[in-house]
TORMARVEX-917270 format. One record per atom (N, C-alpha, C): residue in three letters; z, y, x. Coordinates in steps of 0.02 Angstrom, whole numbers, padded with zeros to 5 digits, always signed. Layout:
// residues N
ALAZYX;...
END
This chain:
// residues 248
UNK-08520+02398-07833;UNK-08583+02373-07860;UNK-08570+02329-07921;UNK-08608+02332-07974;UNK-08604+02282-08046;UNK-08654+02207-08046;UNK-08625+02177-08050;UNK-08642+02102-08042;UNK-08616+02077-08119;UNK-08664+02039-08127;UNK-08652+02008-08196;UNK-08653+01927-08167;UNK-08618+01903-08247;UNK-08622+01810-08197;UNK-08607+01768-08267;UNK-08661+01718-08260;UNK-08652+01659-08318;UNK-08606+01597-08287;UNK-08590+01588-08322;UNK-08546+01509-08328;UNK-08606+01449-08339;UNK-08564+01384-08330;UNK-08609+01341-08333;UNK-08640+01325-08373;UNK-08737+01302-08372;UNK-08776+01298-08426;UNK-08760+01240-08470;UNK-08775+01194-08397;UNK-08796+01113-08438;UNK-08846+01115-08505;UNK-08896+01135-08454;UNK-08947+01121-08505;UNK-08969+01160-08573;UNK-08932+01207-08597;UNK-08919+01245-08646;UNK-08972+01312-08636;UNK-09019+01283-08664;UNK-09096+01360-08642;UNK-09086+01429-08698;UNK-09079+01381-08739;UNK-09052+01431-08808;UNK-09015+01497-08780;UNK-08944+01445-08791;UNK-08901+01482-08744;UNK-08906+01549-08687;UNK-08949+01522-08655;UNK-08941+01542-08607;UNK-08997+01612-08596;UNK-09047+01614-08636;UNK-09083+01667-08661;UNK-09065+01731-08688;UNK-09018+01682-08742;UNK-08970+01740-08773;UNK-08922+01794-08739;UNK-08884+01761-08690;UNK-08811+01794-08642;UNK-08881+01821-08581;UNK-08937+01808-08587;UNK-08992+01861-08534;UNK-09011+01919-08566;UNK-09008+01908-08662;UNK-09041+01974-08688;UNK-08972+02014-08706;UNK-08912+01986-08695;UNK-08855+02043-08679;UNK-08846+02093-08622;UNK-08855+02051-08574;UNK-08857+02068-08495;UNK-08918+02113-08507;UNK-08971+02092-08514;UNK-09037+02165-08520;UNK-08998+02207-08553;UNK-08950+02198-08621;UNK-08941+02278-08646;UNK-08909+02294-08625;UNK-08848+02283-08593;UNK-08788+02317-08544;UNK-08819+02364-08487;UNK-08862+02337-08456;UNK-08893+02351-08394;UNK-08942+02424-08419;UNK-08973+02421-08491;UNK-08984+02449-08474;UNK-08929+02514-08509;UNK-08881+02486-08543;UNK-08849+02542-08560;UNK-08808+02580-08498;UNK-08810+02546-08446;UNK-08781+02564-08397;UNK-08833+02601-08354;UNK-08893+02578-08362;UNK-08954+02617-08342;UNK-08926+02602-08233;UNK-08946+02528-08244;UNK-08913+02481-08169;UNK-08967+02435-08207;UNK-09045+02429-08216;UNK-09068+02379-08218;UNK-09084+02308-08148;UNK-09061+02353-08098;UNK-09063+02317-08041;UNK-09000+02285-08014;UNK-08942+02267-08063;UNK-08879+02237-08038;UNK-08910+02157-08053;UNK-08861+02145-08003;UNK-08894+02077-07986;UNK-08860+02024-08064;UNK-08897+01963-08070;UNK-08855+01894-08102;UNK-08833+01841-08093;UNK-08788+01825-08061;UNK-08762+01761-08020;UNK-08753+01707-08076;UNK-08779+01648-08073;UNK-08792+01588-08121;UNK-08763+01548-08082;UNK-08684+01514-08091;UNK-08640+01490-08072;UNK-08634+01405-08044;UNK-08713+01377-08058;UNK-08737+01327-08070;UNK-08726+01291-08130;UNK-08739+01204-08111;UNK-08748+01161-08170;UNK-08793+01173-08211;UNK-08865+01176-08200;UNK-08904+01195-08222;UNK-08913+01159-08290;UNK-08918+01080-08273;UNK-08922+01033-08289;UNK-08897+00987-08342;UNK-08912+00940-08376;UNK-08852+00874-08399;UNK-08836+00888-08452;UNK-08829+00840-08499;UNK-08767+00870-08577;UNK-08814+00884-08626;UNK-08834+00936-08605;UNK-08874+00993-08674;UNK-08970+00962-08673;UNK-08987+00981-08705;UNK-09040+00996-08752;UNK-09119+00999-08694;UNK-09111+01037-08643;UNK-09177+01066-08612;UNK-09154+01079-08544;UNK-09112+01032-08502;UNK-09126+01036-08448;UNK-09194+01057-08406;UNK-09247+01033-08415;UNK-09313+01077-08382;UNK-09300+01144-08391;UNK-09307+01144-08458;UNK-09333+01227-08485;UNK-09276+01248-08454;UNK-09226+01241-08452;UNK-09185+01310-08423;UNK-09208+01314-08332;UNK-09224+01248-08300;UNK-09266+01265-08228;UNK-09297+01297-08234;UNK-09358+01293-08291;UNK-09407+01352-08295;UNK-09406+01412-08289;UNK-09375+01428-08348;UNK-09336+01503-08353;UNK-09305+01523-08301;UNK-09269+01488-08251;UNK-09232+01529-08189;UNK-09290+01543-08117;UNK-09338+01477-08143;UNK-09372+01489-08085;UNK-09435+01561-08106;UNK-09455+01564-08166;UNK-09496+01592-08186;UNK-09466+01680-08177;UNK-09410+01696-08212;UNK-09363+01762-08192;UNK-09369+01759-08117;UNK-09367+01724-08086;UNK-09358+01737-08015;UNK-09425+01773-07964;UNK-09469+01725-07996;UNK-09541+01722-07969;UNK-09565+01787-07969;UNK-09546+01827-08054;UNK-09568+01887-08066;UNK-09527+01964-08049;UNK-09480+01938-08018;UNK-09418+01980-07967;UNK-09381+01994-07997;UNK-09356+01963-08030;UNK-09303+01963-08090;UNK-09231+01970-08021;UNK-09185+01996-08013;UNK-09136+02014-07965;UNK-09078+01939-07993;UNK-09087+01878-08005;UNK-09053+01848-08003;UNK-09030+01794-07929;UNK-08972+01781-07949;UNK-08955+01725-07894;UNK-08955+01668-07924;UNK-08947+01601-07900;UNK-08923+01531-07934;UNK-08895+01503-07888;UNK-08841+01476-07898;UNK-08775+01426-07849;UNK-08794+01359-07867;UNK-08803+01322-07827;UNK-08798+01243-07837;UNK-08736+01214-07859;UNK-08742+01179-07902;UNK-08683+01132-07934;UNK-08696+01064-07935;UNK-08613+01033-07976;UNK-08632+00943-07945;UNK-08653+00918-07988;UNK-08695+00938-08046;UNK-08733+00919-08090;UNK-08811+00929-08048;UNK-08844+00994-08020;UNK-08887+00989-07996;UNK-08879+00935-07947;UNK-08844+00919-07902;UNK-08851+00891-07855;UNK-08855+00818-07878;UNK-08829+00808-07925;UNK-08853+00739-07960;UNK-08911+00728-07975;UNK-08947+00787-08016;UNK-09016+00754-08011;UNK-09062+00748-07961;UNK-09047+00809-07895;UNK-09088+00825-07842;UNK-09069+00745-07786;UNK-09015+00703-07798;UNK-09000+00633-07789;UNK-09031+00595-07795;UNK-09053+00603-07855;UNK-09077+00544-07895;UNK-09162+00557-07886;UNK-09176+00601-07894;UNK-09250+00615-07887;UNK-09275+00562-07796;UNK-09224+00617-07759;UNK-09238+00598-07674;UNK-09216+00520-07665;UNK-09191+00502-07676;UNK-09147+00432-07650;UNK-09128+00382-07719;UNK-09129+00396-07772;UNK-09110+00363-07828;UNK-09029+00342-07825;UNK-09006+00402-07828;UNK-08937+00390-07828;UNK-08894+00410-07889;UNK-08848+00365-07922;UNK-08834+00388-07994;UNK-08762+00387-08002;UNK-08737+00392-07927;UNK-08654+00406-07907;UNK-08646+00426-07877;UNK-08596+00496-07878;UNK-08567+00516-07827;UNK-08489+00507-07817;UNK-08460+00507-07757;UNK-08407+00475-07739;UNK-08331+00507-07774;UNK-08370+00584-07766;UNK-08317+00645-07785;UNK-08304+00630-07846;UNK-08338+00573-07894;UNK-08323+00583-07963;UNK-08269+00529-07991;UNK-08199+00567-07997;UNK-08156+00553-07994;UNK-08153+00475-08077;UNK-08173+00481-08114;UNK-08195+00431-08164;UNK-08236+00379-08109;UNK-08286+00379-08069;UNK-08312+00332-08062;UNK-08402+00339-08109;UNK-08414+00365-08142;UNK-08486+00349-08196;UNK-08523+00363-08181;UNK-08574+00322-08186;UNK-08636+00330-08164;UNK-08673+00392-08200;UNK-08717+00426-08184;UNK-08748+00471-08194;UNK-08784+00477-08254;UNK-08820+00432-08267;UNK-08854+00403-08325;UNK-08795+00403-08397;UNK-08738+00396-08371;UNK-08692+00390-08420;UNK-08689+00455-08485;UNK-08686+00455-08538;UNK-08688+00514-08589;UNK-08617+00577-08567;UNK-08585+00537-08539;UNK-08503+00600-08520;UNK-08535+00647-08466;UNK-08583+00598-08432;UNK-08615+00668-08363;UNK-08673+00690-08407;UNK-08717+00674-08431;UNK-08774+00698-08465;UNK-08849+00691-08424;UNK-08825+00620-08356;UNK-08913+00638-08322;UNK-08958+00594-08392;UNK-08935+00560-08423;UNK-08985+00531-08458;UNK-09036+00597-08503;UNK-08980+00653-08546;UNK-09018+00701-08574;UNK-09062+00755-08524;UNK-09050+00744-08470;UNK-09079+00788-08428;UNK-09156+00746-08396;UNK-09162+00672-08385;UNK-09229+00655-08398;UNK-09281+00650-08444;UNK-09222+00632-08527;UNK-09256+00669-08580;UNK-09272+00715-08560;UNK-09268+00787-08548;UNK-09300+00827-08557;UNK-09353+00827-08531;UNK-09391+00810-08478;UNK-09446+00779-08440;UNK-09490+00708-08463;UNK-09453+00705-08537;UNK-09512+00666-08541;UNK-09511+00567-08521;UNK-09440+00571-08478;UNK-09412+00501-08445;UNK-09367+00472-08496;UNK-09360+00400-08520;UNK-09337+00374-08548;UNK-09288+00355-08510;UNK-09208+00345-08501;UNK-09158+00328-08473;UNK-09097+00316-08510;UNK-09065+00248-08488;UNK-08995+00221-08523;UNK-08958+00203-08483;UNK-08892+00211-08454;UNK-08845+00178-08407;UNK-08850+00111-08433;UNK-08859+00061-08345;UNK-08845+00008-08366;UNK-08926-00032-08363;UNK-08992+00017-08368;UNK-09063-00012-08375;UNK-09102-00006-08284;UNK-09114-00044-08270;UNK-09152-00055-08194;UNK-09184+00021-08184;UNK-09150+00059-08121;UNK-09151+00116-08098;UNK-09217+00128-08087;UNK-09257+00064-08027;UNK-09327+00067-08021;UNK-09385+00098-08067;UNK-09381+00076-08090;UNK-09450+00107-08176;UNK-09410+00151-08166;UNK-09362+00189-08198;UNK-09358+00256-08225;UNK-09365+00294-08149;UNK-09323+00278-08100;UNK-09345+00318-08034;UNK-09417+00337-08023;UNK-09469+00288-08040;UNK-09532+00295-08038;UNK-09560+00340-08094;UNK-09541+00348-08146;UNK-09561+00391-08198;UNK-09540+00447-08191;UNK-09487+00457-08165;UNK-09449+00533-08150;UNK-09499+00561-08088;UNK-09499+00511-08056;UNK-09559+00551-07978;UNK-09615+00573-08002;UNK-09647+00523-08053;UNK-09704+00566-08093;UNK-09710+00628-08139;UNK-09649+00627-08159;UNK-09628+00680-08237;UNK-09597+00752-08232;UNK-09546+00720-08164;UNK-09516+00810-08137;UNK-09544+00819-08093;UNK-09569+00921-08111;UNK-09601+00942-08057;UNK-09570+00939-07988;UNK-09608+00923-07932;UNK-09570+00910-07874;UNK-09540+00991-07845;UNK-09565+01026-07893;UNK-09564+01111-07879;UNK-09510+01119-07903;UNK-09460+01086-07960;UNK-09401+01107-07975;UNK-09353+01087-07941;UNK-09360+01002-07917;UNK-09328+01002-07850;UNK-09310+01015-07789;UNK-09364+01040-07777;UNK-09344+01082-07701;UNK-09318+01177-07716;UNK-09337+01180-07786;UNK-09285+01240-07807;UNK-09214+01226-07819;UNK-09212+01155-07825;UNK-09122+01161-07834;UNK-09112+01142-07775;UNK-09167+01095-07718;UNK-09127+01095-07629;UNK-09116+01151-07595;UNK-09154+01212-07643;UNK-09154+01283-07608;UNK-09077+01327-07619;UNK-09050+01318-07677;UNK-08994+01351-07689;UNK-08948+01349-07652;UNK-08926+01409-07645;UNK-08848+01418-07605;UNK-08777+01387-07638;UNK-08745+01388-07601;UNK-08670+01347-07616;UNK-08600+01413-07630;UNK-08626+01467-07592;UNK-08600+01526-07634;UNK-08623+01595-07635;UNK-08597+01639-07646;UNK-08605+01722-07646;UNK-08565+01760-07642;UNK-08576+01799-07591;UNK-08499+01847-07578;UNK-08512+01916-07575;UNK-08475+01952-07599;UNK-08478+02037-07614;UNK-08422+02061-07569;UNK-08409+02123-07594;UNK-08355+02148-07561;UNK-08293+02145-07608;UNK-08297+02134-07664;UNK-08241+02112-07686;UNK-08225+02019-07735;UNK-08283+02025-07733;UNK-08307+01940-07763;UNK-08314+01885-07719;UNK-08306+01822-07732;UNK-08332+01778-07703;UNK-08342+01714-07774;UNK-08434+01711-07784;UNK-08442+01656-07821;UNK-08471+01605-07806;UNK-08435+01538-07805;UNK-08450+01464-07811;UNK-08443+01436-07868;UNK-08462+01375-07856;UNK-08487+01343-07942;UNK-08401+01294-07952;UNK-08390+01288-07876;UNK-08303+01245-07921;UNK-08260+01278-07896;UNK-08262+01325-07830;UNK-08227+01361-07813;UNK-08213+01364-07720;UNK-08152+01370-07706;UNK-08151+01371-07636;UNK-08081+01320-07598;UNK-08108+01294-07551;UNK-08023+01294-07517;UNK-08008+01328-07466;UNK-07913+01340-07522;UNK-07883+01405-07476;UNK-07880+01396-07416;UNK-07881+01451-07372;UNK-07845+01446-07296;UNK-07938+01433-07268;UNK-07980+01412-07301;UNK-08036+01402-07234;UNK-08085+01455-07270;UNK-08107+01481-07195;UNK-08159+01529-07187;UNK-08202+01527-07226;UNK-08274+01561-07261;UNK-08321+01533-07326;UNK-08355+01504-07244;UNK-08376+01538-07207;UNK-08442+01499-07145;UNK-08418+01426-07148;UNK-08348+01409-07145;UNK-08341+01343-07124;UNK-08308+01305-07214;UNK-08310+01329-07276;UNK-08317+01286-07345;UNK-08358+01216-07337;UNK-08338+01154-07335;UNK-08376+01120-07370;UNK-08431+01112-07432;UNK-08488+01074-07439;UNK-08515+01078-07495;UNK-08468+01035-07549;UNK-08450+00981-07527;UNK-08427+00943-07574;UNK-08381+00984-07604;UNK-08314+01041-07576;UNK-08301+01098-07602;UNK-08293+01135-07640;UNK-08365+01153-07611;UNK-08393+01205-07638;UNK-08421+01192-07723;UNK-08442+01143-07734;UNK-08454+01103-07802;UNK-08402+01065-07832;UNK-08340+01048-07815;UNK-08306+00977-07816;UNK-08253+01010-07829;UNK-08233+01056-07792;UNK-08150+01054-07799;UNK-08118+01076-07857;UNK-08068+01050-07851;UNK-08017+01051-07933;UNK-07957+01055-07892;UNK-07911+00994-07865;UNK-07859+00985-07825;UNK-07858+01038-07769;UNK-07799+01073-07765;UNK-07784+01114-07704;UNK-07827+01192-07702;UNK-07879+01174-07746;UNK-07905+01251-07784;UNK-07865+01269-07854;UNK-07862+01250-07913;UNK-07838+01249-07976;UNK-07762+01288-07959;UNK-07711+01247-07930;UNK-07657+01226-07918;UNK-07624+01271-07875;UNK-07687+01330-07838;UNK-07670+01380-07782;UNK-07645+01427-07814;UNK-07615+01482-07774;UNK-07606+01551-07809;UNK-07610+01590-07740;UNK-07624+01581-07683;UNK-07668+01614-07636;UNK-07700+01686-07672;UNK-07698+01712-07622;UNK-07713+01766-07632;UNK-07780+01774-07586;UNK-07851+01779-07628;UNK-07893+01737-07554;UNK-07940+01834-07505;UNK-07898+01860-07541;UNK-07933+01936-07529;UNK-07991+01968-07577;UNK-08004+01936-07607;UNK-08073+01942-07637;UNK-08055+01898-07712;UNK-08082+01907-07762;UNK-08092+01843-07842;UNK-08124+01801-07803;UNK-08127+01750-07836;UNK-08146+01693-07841;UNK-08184+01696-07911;UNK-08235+01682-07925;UNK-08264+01674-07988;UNK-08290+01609-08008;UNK-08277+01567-08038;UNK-08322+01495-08036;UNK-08332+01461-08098;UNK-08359+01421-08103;UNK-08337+01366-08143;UNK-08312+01301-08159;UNK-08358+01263-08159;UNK-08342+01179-08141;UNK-08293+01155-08190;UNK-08232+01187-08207;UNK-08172+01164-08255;UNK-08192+01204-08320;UNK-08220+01157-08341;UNK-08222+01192-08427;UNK-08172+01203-08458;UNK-08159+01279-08494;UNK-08109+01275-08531;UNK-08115+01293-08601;UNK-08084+01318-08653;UNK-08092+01336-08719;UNK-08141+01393-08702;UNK-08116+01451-08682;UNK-08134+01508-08648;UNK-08132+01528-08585;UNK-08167+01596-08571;UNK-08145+01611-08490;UNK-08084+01635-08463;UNK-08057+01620-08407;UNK-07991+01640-08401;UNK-07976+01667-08352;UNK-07921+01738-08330;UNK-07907+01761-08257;UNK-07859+01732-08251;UNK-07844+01713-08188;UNK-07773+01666-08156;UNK-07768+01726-08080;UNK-07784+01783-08105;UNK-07774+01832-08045;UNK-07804+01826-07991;UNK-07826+01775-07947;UNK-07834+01749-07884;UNK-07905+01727-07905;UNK-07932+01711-07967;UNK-07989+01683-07980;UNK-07990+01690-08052;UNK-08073+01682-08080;UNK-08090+01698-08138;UNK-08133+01631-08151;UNK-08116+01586-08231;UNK-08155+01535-08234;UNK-08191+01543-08282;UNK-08276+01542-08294;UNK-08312+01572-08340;UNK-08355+01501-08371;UNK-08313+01419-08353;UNK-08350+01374-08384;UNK-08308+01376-08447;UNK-08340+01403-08499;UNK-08314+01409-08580;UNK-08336+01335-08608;UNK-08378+01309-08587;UNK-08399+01209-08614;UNK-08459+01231-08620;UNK-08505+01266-08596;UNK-08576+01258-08653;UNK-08614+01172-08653;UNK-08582+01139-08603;UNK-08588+01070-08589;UNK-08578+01031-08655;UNK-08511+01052-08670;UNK-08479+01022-08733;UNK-08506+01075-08790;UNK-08559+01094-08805;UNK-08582+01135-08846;UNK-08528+01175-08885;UNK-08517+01204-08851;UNK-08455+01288-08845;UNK-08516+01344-08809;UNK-08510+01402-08843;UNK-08501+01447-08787;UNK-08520+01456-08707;UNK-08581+01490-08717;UNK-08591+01500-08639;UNK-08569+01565-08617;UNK-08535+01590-08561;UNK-08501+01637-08559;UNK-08559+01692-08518;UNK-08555+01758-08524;UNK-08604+01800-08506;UNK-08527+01835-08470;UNK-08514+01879-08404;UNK-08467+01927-08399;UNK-08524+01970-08334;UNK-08472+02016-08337;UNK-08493+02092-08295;UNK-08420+02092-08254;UNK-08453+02114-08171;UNK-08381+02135-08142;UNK-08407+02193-08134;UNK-08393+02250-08126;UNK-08375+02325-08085;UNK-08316+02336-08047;UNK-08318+02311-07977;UNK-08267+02305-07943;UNK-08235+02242-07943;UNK-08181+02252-07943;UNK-08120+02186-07980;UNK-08117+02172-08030;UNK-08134+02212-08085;UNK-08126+02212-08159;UNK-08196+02177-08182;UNK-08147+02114-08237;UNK-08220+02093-08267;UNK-08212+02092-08348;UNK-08283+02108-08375;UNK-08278+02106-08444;UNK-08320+02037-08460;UNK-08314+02025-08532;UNK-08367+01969-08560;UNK-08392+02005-08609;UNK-08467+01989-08609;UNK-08514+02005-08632;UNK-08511+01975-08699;UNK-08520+01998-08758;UNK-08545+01961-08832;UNK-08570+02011-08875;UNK-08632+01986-08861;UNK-08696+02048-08900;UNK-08694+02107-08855;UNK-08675+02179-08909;UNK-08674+02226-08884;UNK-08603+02260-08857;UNK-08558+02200-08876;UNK-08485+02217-08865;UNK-08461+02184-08786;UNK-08413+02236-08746;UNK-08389+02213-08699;UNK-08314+02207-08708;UNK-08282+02160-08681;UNK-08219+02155-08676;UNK-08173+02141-08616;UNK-08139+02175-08609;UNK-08111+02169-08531;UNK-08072+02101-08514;UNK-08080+02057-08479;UNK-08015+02005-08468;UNK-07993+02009-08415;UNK-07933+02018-08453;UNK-07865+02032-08406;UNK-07838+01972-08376;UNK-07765+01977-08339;UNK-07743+01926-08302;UNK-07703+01880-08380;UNK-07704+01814-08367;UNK-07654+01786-08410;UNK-07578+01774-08399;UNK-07545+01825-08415;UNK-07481+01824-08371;UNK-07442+01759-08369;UNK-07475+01700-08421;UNK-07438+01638-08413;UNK-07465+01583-08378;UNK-07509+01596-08336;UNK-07537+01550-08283;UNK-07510+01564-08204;
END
């Protein structure tokens, strides 16, 4: 079965429109307008239109658009902060508060319309955010799954740890991990497809495929196609196969 899959948004609507009107022409050059689109999470943060890209996923969805969306620890930061006003999480190996410009929740209340600065009394802006974001986009990001599994795929937004079952993955995990995922060469039966570790480009490490190209860091949002094991990346009307990197 053909599954297509974006890398992380962060906020990037532009973006992210564009690597959808590739995916429409592949699909239909493949004449498979019903293969699914797995959206790797990080919806959120960094970029430009955090809302609008909620929109757009929720709106494709509504109208049976065959996509999936994975929760990431950018969503889960704001779906935090909305519920409980929380602007740290523990997993974050720096320590920064959320609000901080390196995570991007401040551009992501911009987009809603909320004024926010690390460092300014949480209260008011917590209260303005409860008024400003739809409570409908939040319980669309409490709705997302933590992964997706095929018969030859398995996609999470940071990846997996080796040796445990997906039924029994952690979330923190499932969004979080870097250490003891990165560093593996497990062979887990299946790809691994994820993101979470931004890199220049997307990369195969054999055992797993990483499709966060930075669109965070305004790079490149990555569009790819698997058929089987084999994955290509999408740019425009051109496909390109990526292979293993034999120096990883």
């Amino acid at each position: 079965m053909r599954y297509y899959a974006i890398g992380d948004i962060h906020g990037q609507l532009q973006m992210l429109e564009t690597v959808h009107d590739w995916i429409a022409a592949d699909r239909a050059r493949c004449g498979d307008q019903d293969a699914p689109v797995v959206h790797l999470g990080d919806l959120v943060d960094r970029g430009p239109d955090s809302k609008g890209v909620i929109d757009f996923l929720m709106q494709g969805m509504a109208r049976g658009e065959p996509w999936l969306v994975l929760k990431g620890n950018h969503d889960r930061y704001l779906e935090n902060f909305y519920r409980r006003g929380v602007t740290v999480d523990p997993n974050t190996r720096t320590g920064l508060d959320w609000l901080n410009p390196r995570l991007g929740g401040d551009k992501t209340l911009q987009s809603y319309g909320v004024a926010a600065e690390e460092g300014s009394d949480i209260e008011p802006i917590l209260a303005q955010a409860r008024q400003l974001v739809p409570q409908a986009q939040i319980e669309f990001i409490e709705s997302l799954p933590f992964y997706h599994e095929t018969n030859h795929l398995i996609f999470a937004h940071a990846g997996i740890r080796p040796h445990v079952a997906m039924h029994a993955q952690t979330e923190d995990d499932l969004i979080w991990i870097r250490d003891g995922f990165l560093d593996d060469d497990t062979d887990h039966g299946k790809i691994v497809v994820h993101g979470h570790t931004a890199l220049e480009a997307p990369e195969h490490f054999g055992n797993r495929i990483d499709l966060d190209s930075g669109a965070g860091y305004f790079r490149p949002l990555t569009a790819a196609v698997f058929e089987d094991r084999t994955c290509y990346i999408l740019s425009g009307t051109t496909r390109t196969e990526l292979n293993e990197n034999p120096s990883k």
